[in-house]
Backbone bond lengths (Angstrom), bond angles and torsions (degrees), N, CA, C in turn:
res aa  C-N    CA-C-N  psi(-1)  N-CA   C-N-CA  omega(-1)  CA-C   N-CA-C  phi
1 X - - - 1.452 - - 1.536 109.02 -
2 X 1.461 110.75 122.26 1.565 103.07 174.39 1.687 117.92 -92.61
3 X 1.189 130.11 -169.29 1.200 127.64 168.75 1.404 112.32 174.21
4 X 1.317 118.28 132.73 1.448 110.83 170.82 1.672 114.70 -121.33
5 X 1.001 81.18 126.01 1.722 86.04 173.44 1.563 127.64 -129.87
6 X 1.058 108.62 114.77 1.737 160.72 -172.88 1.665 103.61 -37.85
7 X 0.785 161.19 94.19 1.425 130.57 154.28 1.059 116.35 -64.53
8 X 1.575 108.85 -176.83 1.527 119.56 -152.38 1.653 92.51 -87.91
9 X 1.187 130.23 153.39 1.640 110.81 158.34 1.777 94.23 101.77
10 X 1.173 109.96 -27.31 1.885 114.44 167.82 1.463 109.79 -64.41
11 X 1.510 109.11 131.48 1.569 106.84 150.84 1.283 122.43 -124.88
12 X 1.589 100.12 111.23 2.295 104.05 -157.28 1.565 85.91 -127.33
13 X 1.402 100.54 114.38 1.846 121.32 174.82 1.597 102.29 -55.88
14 X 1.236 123.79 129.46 1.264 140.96 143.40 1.600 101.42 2.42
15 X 1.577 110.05 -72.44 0.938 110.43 -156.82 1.554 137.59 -90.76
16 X 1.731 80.53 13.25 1.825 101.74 174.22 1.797 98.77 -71.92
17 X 1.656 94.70 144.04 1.703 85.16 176.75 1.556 116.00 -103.89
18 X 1.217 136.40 122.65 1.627 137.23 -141.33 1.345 83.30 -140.56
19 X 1.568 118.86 125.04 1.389 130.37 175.35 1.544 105.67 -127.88
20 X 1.201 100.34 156.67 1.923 96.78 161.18 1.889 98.94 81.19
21 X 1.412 105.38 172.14 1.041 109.57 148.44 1.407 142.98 -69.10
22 X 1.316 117.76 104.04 2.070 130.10 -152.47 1.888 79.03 -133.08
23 X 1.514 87.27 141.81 1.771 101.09 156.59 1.759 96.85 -147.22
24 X 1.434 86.79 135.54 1.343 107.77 -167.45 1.770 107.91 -102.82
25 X 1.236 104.39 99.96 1.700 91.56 170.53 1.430 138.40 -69.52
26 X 1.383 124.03 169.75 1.091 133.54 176.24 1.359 127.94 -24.40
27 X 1.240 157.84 104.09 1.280 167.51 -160.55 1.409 100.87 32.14
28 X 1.268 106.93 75.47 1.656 120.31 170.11 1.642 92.19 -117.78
29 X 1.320 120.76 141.59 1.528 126.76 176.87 1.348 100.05 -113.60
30 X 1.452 113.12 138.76 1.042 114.13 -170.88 1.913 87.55 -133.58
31 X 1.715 111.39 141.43 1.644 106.23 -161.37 1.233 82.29 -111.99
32 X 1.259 118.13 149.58 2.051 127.01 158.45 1.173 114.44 -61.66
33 X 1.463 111.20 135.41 1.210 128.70 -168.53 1.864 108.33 107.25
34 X 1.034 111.75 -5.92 0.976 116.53 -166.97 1.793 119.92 -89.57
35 X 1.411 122.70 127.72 1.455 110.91 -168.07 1.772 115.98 -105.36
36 X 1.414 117.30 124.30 1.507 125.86 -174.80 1.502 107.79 -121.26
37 X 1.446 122.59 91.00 1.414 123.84 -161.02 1.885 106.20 -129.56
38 X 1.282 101.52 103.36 1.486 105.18 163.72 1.130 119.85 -70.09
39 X 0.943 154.52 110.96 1.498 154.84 154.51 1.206 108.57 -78.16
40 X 1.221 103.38 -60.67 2.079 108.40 -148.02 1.603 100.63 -84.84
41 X 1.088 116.85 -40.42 1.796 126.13 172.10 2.149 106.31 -175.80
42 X 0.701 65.30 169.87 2.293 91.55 -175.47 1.790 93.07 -24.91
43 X 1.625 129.02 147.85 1.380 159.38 124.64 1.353 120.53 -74.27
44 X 1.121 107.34 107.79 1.239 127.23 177.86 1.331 119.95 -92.07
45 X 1.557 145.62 113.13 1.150 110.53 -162.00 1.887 87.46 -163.54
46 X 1.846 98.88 113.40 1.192 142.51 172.67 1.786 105.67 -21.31
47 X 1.444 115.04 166.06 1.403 133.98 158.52 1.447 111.52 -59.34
48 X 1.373 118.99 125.74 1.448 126.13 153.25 1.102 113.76 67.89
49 X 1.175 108.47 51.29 1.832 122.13 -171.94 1.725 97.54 -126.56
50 X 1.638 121.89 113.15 1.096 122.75 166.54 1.003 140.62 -111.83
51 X 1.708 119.23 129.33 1.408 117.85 -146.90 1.829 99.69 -127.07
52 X 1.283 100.81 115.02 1.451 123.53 -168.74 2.093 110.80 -71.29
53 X 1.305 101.77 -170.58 1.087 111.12 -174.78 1.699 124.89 -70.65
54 X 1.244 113.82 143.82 1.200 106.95 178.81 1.925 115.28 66.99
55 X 1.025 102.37 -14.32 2.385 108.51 176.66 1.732 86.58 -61.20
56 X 1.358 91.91 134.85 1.257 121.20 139.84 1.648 136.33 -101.09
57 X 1.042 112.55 129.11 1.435 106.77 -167.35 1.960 91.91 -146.12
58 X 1.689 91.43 111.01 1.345 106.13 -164.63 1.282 95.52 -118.26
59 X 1.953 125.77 142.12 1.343 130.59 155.39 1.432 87.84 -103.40
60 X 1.717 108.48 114.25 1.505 92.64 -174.81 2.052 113.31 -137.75
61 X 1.392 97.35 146.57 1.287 105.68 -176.04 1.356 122.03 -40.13
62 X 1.541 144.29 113.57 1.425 120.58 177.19 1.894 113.04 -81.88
63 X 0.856 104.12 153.51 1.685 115.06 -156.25 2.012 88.10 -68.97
64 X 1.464 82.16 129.01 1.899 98.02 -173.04 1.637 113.87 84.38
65 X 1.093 116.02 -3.44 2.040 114.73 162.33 0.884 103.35 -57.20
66 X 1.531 116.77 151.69 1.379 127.31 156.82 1.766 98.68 -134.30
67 X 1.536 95.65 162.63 1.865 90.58 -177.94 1.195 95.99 -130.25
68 X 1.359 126.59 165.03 1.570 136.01 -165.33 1.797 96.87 -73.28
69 X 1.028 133.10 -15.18 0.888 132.70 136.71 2.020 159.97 -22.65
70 X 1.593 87.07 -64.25 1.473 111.74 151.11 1.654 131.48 -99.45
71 X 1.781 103.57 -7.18 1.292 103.26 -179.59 1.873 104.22 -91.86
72 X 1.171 127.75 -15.86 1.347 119.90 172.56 1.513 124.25 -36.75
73 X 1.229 130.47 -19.72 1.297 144.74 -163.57 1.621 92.06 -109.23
74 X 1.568 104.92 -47.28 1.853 84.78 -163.48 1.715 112.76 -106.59
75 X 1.343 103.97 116.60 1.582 112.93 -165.43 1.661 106.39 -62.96
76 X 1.407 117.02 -30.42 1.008 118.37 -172.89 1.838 124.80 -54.80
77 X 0.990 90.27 -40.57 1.674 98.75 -176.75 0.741 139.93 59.68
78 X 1.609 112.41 16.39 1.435 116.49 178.18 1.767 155.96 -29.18
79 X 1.815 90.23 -26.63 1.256 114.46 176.10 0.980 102.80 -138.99
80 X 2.021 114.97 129.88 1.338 119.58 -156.96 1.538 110.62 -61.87
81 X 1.780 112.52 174.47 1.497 108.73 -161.22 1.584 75.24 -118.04
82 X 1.709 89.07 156.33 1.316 108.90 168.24 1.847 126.67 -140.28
83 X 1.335 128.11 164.44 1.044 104.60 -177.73 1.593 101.63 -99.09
84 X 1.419 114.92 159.72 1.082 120.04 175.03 1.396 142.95 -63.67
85 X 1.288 127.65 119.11 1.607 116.18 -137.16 1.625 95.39 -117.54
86 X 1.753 106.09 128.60 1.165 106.68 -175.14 1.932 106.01 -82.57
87 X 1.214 95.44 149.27 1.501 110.85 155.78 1.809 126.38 -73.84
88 X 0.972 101.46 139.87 1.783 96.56 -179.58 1.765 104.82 -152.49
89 X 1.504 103.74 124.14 1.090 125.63 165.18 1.517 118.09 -94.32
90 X 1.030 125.07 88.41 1.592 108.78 156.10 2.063 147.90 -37.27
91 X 0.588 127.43 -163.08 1.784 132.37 176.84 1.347 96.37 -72.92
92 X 1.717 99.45 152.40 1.279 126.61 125.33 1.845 100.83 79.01
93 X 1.694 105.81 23.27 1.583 97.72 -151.12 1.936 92.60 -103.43
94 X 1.328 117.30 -173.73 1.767 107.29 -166.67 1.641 77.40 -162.89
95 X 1.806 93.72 118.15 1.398 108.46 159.78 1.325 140.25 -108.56
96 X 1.565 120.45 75.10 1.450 99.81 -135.89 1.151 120.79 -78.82
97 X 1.470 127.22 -155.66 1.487 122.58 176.69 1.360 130.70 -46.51
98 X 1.478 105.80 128.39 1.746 102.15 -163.87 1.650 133.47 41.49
99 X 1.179 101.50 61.45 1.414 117.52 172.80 1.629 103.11 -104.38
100 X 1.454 100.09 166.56 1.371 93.98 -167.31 1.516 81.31 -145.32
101 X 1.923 127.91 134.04 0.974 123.72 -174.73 1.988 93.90 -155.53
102 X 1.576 86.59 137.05 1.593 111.35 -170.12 1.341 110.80 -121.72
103 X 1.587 114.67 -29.06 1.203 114.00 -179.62 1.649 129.23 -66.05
104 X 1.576 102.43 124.97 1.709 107.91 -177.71 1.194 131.21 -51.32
105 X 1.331 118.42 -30.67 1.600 132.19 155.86 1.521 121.00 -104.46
106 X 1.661 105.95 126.77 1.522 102.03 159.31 1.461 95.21 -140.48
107 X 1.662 87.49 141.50 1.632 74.10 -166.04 1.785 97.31 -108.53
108 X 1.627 139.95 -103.72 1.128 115.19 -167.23 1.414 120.08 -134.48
109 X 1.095 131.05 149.85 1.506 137.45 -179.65 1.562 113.03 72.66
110 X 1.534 111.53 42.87 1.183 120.28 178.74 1.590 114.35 -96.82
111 X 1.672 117.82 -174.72 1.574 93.50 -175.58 2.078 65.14 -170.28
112 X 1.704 82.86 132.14 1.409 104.27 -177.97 1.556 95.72 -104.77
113 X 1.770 144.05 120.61 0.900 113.66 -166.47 1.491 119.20 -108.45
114 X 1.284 145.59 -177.21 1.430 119.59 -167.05 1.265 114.53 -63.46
115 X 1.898 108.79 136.95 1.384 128.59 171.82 1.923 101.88 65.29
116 X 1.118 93.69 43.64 1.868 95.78 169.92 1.488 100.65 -98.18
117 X 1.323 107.47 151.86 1.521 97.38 -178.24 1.640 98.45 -128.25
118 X 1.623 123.71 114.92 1.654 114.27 156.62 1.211 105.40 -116.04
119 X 1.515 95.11 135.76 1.854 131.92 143.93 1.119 109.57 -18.80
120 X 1.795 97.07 162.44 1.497 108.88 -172.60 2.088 99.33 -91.66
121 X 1.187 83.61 -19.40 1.722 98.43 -174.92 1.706 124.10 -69.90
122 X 1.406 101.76 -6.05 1.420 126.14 -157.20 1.291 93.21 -92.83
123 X 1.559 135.56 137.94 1.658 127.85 122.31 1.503 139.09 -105.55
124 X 1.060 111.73 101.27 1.055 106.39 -178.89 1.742 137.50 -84.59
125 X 1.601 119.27 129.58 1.162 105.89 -138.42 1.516 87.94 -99.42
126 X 1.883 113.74 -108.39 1.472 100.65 -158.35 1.801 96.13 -122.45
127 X 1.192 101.20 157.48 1.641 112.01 -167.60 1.410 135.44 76.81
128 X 1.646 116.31 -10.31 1.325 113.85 -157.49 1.725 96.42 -79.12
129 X 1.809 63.38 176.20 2.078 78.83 -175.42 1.682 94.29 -149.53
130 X 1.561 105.84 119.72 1.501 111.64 172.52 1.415 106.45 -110.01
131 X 1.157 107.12 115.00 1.213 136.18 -174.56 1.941 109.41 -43.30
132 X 1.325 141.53 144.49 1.580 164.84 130.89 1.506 72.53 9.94
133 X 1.215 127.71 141.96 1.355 158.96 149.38 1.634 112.68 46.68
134 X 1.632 111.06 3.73 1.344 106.48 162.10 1.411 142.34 -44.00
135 X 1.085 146.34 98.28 1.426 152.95 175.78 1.429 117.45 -60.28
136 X 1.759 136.08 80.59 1.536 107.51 143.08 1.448 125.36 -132.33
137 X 1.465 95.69 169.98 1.002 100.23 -151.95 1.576 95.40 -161.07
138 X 0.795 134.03 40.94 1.835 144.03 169.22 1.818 105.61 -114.02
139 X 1.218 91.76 139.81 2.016 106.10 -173.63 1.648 102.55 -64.57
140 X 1.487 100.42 100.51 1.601 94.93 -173.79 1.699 93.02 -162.03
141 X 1.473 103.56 156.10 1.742 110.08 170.84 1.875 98.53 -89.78
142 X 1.465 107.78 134.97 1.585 81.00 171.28 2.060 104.79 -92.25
143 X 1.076 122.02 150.88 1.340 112.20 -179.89 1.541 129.12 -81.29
144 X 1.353 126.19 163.79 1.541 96.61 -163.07 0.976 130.87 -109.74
145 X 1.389 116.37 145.48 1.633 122.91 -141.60 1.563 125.94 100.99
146 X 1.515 96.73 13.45 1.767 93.15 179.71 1.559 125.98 -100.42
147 X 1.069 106.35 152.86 1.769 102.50 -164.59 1.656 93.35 -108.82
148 X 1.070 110.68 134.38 1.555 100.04 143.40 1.347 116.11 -128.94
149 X 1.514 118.29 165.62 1.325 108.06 -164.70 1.934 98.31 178.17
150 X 1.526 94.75 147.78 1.491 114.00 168.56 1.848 92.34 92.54
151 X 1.600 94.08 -174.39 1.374 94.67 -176.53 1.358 127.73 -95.21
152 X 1.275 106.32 14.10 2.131 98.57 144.24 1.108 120.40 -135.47
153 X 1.348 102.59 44.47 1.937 137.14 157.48 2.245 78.00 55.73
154 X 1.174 125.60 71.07 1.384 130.52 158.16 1.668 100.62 -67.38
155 X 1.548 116.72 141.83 1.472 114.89 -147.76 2.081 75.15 -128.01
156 X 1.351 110.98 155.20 1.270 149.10 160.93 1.801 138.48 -134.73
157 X 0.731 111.96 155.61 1.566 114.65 -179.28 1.762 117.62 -112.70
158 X 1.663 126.09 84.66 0.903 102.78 -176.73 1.326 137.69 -114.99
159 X 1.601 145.13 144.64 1.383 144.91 -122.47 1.333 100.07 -72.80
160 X 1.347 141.41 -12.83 1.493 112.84 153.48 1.328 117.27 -154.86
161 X 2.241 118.33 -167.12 1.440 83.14 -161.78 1.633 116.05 -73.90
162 X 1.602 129.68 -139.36 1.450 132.46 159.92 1.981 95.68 -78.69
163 X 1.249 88.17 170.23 1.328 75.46 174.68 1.249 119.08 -110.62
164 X 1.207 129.55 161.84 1.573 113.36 -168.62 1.795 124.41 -78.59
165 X 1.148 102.73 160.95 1.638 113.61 -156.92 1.905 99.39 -86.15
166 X 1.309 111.74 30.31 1.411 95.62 -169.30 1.767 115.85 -72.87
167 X 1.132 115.08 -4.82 1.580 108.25 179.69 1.667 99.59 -75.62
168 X 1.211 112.21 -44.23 1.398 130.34 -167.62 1.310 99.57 -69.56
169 X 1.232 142.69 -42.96 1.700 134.97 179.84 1.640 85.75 -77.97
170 X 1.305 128.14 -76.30 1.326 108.81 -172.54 1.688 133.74 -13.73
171 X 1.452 93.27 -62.63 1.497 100.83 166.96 1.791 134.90 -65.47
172 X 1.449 105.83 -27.13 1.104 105.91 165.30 1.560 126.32 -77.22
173 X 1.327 104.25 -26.89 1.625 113.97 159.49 1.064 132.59 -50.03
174 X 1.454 96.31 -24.37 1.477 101.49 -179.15 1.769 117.32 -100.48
175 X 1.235 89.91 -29.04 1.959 112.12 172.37 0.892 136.92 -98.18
176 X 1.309 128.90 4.47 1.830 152.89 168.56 1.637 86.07 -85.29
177 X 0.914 120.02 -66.54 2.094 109.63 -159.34 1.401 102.41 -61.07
178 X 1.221 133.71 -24.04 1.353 117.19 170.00 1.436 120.28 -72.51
179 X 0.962 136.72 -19.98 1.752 153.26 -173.14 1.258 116.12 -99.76
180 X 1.668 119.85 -50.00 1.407 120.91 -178.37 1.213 110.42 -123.19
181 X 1.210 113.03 172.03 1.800 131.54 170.54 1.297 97.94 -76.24
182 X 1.336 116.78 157.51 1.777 132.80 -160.02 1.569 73.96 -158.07
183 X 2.000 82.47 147.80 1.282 121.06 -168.70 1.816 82.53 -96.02
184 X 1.764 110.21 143.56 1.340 98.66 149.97 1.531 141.09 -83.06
185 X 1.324 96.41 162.35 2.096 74.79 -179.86 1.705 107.75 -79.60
186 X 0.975 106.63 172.05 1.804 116.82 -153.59 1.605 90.61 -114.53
187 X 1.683 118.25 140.20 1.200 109.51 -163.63 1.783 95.43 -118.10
188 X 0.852 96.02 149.80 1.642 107.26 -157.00 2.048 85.49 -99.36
189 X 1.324 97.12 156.58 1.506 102.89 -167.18 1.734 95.37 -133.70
Protein backbone atom coordinates (compact mmCIF):
# COMPACT_ATOMS: atom_id res chain seq x y z
CA UNK A 1 0.00 0.00 0.00
CA UNK A 2 1.48 3.36 -0.90
CA UNK A 3 0.57 6.71 0.50
CA UNK A 4 1.82 10.08 0.67
CA UNK A 5 1.20 12.36 3.14
CA UNK A 6 1.68 16.11 2.80
CA UNK A 7 2.10 18.26 5.73
CA UNK A 8 0.45 21.27 6.39
CA UNK A 9 2.72 24.30 5.27
CA UNK A 10 3.78 22.05 1.85
CA UNK A 11 3.24 23.38 -1.57
CA UNK A 12 3.44 20.04 -4.05
CA UNK A 13 1.79 20.90 -7.69
CA UNK A 14 -0.80 18.49 -8.80
CA UNK A 15 1.35 17.74 -11.30
CA UNK A 16 4.47 16.52 -9.51
CA UNK A 17 4.35 12.68 -9.83
CA UNK A 18 4.78 11.17 -6.06
CA UNK A 19 4.47 7.35 -5.84
CA UNK A 20 5.04 4.93 -2.98
CA UNK A 21 5.21 5.89 0.41
CA UNK A 22 6.75 9.90 0.42
CA UNK A 23 6.05 12.34 3.47
CA UNK A 24 6.50 15.68 2.59
CA UNK A 25 7.48 18.21 5.27
CA UNK A 26 6.59 21.47 6.30
CA UNK A 27 7.17 24.25 3.73
CA UNK A 28 9.03 22.06 1.34
CA UNK A 29 7.94 23.21 -2.39
CA UNK A 30 7.65 20.79 -4.53
CA UNK A 31 7.40 22.30 -8.64
CA UNK A 32 5.32 20.15 -11.41
CA UNK A 33 7.06 18.13 -13.41
CA UNK A 34 8.76 16.98 -10.73
CA UNK A 35 9.45 13.06 -9.89
CA UNK A 36 9.14 11.50 -6.03
CA UNK A 37 9.19 7.64 -6.46
CA UNK A 38 9.61 5.05 -3.66
CA UNK A 39 10.31 1.88 -4.96
CA UNK A 40 12.64 0.15 -2.64
CA UNK A 41 10.83 1.41 0.78
CA UNK A 42 9.28 5.07 2.25
CA UNK A 43 10.99 9.00 1.28
CA UNK A 44 11.33 10.89 3.87
CA UNK A 45 11.80 14.33 3.14
CA UNK A 46 12.64 17.26 5.77
CA UNK A 47 11.22 21.06 6.28
CA UNK A 48 11.92 23.66 3.65
CA UNK A 49 13.68 21.71 1.18
CA UNK A 50 12.91 22.80 -2.52
CA UNK A 51 12.71 20.58 -5.23
CA UNK A 52 12.43 22.15 -8.74
CA UNK A 53 11.36 21.04 -12.14
CA UNK A 54 11.95 18.03 -13.89
CA UNK A 55 14.43 16.41 -10.26
CA UNK A 56 14.13 13.09 -9.83
CA UNK A 57 14.50 11.78 -6.55
CA UNK A 58 14.24 7.94 -6.62
CA UNK A 59 14.37 5.22 -3.54
CA UNK A 60 14.95 2.73 -6.12
CA UNK A 61 14.90 -1.07 -6.63
CA UNK A 62 18.35 -2.46 -7.88
CA UNK A 63 17.62 -4.89 -10.79
CA UNK A 64 17.29 -8.63 -9.05
CA UNK A 65 16.26 -7.27 -5.18
CA UNK A 66 13.75 -8.77 -3.58
CA UNK A 67 12.28 -7.40 -0.11
CA UNK A 68 10.83 -9.51 2.68
CA UNK A 69 7.96 -8.24 1.37
CA UNK A 70 7.73 -9.70 -2.20
CA UNK A 71 9.75 -12.75 -1.25
CA UNK A 72 6.88 -14.31 1.04
CA UNK A 73 5.32 -16.03 -1.93
CA UNK A 74 8.63 -17.18 -3.50
CA UNK A 75 10.31 -20.07 -1.48
CA UNK A 76 13.00 -20.20 -3.77
CA UNK A 77 15.11 -17.27 -2.92
CA UNK A 78 17.17 -16.97 -5.36
CA UNK A 79 18.16 -13.39 -4.92
CA UNK A 80 19.09 -12.35 -1.50
CA UNK A 81 16.16 -10.67 0.64
CA UNK A 82 16.37 -7.45 2.02
CA UNK A 83 14.61 -5.12 4.27
CA UNK A 84 13.30 -2.11 2.93
CA UNK A 85 15.44 0.91 3.24
CA UNK A 86 14.00 4.24 3.87
CA UNK A 87 15.24 7.37 2.13
CA UNK A 88 15.77 10.59 4.20
CA UNK A 89 16.20 14.06 3.20
CA UNK A 90 16.98 16.53 5.72
CA UNK A 91 16.30 20.71 5.90
CA UNK A 92 16.86 23.53 4.04
CA UNK A 93 18.17 21.35 0.91
CA UNK A 94 17.65 22.85 -3.15
CA UNK A 95 17.20 20.45 -6.00
CA UNK A 96 17.48 22.17 -8.96
CA UNK A 97 16.40 21.58 -12.42
CA UNK A 98 16.89 18.06 -13.53
CA UNK A 99 18.85 16.59 -10.92
CA UNK A 100 18.74 13.15 -10.42
CA UNK A 101 19.21 11.83 -6.74
CA UNK A 102 19.49 8.07 -5.38
CA UNK A 103 21.28 8.65 -2.41
CA UNK A 104 19.65 7.24 1.03
CA UNK A 105 20.93 9.99 3.13
CA UNK A 106 20.91 13.72 2.60
CA UNK A 107 21.28 15.36 5.34
CA UNK A 108 21.02 19.44 5.44
CA UNK A 109 21.66 22.65 3.60
CA UNK A 110 22.75 20.94 0.55
CA UNK A 111 22.08 22.09 -3.11
CA UNK A 112 21.95 19.49 -5.96
CA UNK A 113 22.77 21.72 -8.93
CA UNK A 114 21.10 21.51 -12.37
CA UNK A 115 21.34 18.00 -14.05
CA UNK A 116 23.80 16.62 -11.17
CA UNK A 117 23.37 13.13 -10.90
CA UNK A 118 23.93 11.04 -7.22
CA UNK A 119 24.07 7.31 -6.66
CA UNK A 120 22.32 5.14 -4.56
CA UNK A 121 25.84 4.39 -2.90
CA UNK A 122 26.47 8.02 -1.98
CA UNK A 123 25.66 9.88 1.47
CA UNK A 124 25.50 12.95 1.57
CA UNK A 125 25.79 14.74 4.80
CA UNK A 126 25.43 18.56 5.65
CA UNK A 127 26.30 21.62 3.37
CA UNK A 128 27.39 20.01 0.21
CA UNK A 129 27.01 21.33 -3.16
CA UNK A 130 27.31 19.03 -6.37
CA UNK A 131 28.07 20.97 -8.90
CA UNK A 132 25.71 21.46 -12.84
CA UNK A 133 26.27 18.09 -14.44
CA UNK A 134 28.41 16.44 -11.76
CA UNK A 135 28.26 12.64 -11.65
CA UNK A 136 28.69 10.51 -8.29
CA UNK A 137 28.25 7.65 -7.66
CA UNK A 138 31.21 5.63 -5.81
CA UNK A 139 30.41 3.99 -2.06
CA UNK A 140 31.59 6.90 -0.01
CA UNK A 141 30.19 9.53 2.81
CA UNK A 142 30.81 12.89 1.17
CA UNK A 143 32.06 15.15 4.23
CA UNK A 144 30.48 18.34 5.16
CA UNK A 145 31.08 21.18 3.31
CA UNK A 146 32.26 19.66 0.07
CA UNK A 147 31.91 21.16 -3.31
CA UNK A 148 32.34 19.43 -6.32
CA UNK A 149 32.31 21.03 -9.46
CA UNK A 150 33.39 21.51 -13.28
CA UNK A 151 33.92 18.69 -15.62
CA UNK A 152 35.79 16.06 -13.60
CA UNK A 153 33.53 16.96 -10.65
CA UNK A 154 37.30 18.46 -8.93
CA UNK A 155 36.11 18.35 -5.13
CA UNK A 156 36.81 21.31 -2.39
CA UNK A 157 35.96 22.00 1.16
CA UNK A 158 34.15 25.17 1.77
CA UNK A 159 33.99 27.23 5.26
CA UNK A 160 30.33 27.07 5.53
CA UNK A 161 26.98 25.67 4.69
CA UNK A 162 24.95 27.33 1.30
CA UNK A 163 22.70 29.39 2.73
CA UNK A 164 19.22 28.65 2.87
CA UNK A 165 16.66 29.48 0.09
CA UNK A 166 14.00 30.87 2.46
CA UNK A 167 13.08 34.12 0.49
CA UNK A 168 12.77 31.89 -2.54
CA UNK A 169 10.32 29.17 -0.92
CA UNK A 170 8.57 32.09 0.62
CA UNK A 171 7.83 33.50 -2.63
CA UNK A 172 7.02 30.52 -4.39
CA UNK A 173 4.49 29.68 -1.70
CA UNK A 174 2.92 32.30 -2.38
CA UNK A 175 3.04 32.09 -6.45
CA UNK A 176 2.74 28.39 -7.34
CA UNK A 177 -1.19 28.36 -6.08
CA UNK A 178 -2.08 30.87 -8.46
CA UNK A 179 -0.75 28.91 -11.68
CA UNK A 180 -1.05 25.28 -10.61
CA UNK A 181 -3.17 22.74 -8.79
CA UNK A 182 -1.73 21.92 -5.20
CA UNK A 183 -1.85 18.69 -3.59
CA UNK A 184 -3.76 18.92 -0.18
CA UNK A 185 -2.08 18.27 3.01
CA UNK A 186 -3.32 14.83 4.36
CA UNK A 187 -4.75 14.93 7.87
CA UNK A 188 -3.38 12.48 10.15
CA UNK A 189 -6.07 10.84 12.56
Amino acid sequence: MSEVDISKGAVVCVEAEIKGDVMIGTGTVVHPKAKIIAEAGPIVIGENNLIEEQVVIINKLCPGDKYEDDAEDDESHQAPVHNKQTMTIGKHNVFEVGSYCEALVVGNHNVLETKSWVGKRVNITDGCIIGAKCRVDVNETLTNNTVMYGEKCTRRTQSSHPPAQTLQLDFLTKILPNFHHMMKPTKKT
